[in-house]
C-alpha positions as a Markdown table, in Angstrom:
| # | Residue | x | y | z |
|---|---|---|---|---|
| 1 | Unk | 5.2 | 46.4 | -36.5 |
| 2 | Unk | 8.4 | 45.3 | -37.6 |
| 3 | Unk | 11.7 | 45.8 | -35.7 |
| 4 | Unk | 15.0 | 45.6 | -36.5 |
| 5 | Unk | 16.5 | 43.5 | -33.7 |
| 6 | Unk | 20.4 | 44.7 | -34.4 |
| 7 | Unk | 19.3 | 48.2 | -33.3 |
| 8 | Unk | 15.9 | 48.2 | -31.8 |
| 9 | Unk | 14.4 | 50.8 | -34.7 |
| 10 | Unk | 10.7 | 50.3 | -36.1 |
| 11 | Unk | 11.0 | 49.0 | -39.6 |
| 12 | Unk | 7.6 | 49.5 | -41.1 |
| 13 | Unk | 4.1 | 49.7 | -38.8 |
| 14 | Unk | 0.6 | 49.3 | -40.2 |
| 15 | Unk | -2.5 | 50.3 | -38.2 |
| 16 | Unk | -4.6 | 47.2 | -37.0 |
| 17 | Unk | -8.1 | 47.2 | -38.5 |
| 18 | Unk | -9.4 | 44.3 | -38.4 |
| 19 | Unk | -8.6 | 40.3 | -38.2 |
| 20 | Unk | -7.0 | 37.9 | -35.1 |
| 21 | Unk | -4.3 | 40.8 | -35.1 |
| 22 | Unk | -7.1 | 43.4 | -34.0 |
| 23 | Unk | -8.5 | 41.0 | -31.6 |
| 24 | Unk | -5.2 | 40.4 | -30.0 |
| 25 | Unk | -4.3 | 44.6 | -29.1 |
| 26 | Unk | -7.8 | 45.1 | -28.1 |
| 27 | Unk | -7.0 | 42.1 | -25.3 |
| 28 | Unk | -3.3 | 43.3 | -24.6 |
| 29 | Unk | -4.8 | 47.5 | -24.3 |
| 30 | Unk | -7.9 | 45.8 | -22.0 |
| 31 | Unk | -5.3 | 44.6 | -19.6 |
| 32 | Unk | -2.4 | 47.4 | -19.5 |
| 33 | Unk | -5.5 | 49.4 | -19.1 |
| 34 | Unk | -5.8 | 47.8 | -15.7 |
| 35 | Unk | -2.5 | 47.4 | -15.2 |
| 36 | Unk | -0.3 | 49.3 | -12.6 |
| 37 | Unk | 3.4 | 48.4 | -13.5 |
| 38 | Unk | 4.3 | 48.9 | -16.9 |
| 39 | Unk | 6.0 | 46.4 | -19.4 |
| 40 | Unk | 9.3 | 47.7 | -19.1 |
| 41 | Unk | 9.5 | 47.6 | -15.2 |
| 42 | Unk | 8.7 | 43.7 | -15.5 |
| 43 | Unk | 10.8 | 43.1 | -18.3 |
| 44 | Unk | 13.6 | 45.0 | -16.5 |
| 45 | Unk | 12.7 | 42.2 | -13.3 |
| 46 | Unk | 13.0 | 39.6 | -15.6 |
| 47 | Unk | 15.8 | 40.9 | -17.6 |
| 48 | Unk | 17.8 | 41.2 | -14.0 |
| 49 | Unk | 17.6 | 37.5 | -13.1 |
| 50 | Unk | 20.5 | 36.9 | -14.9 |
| 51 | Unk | 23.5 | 38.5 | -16.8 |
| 52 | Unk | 23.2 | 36.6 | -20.3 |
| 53 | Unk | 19.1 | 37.2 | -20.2 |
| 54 | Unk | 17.9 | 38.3 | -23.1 |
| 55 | Unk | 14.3 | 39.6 | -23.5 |
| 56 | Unk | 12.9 | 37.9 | -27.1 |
| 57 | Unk | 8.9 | 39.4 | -26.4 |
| 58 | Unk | 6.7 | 40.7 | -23.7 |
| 59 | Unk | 3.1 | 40.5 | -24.0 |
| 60 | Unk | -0.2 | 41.4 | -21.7 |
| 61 | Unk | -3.1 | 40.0 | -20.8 |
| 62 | Unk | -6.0 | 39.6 | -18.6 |
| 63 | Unk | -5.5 | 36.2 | -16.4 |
| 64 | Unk | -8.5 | 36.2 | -14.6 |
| 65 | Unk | -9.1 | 39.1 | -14.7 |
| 66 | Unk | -5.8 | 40.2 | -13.5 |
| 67 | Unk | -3.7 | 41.8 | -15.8 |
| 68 | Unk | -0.2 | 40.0 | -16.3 |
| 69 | Unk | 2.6 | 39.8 | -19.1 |
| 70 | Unk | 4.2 | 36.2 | -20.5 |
| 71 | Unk | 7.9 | 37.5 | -21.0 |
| 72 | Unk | 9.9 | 35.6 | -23.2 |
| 73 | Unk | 13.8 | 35.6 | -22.8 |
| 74 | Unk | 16.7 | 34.0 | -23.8 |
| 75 | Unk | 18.9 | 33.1 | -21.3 |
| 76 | Unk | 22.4 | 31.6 | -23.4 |
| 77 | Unk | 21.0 | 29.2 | -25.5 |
| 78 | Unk | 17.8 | 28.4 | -23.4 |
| 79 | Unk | 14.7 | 30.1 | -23.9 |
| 80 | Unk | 12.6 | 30.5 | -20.8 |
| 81 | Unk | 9.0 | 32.2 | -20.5 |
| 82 | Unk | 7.8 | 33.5 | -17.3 |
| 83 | Unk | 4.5 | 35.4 | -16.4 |
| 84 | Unk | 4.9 | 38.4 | -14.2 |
| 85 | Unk | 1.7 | 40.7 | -12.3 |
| 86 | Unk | 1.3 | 43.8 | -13.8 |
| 87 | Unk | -0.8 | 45.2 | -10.6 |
């Protein structure tokens, strides 16, 4: 999927059918599945720890087992990347 990032709107989107890009939303859907917060209440956590955040990507997996998201964010100039518990 591509996304404009002046105004949020989806560019152009593909289904996934095969490949490392398959592979990759079969793990991310395997862990919101167990997940019990979604993406945007974490991001929105993230997002709030500081006025000039900026959240770059937000993605989920399965960290032993537990399902948790790697937020990137750009905070000024500096980029940061936390992992927040999606259960």
């Amino acid at each position: 999927m591509l996304v404009d990032y002046t105004n949020g709107k989806v560019m152009k989107a593909e289904p996934i059918t095969e490949g490392d890009d398959l592979a990759a939303a079969n793990s991310q859907s395997a862990a919101m599945a167990k997940a019990k917060a979604t993406l945007k209440e974490a991001v929105d956590k993230a997002a709030a720890q500081s006025a000039n955040a900026r959240v770059v990507s937000a993605v989920p997996s399965l960290k032993d087992g537990r399902p948790v998201v790697s937020i990137a964010i750009l905070d000024g100039e500096q980029m940061k990347t936390m992992q927040r518990p999606l259960d």
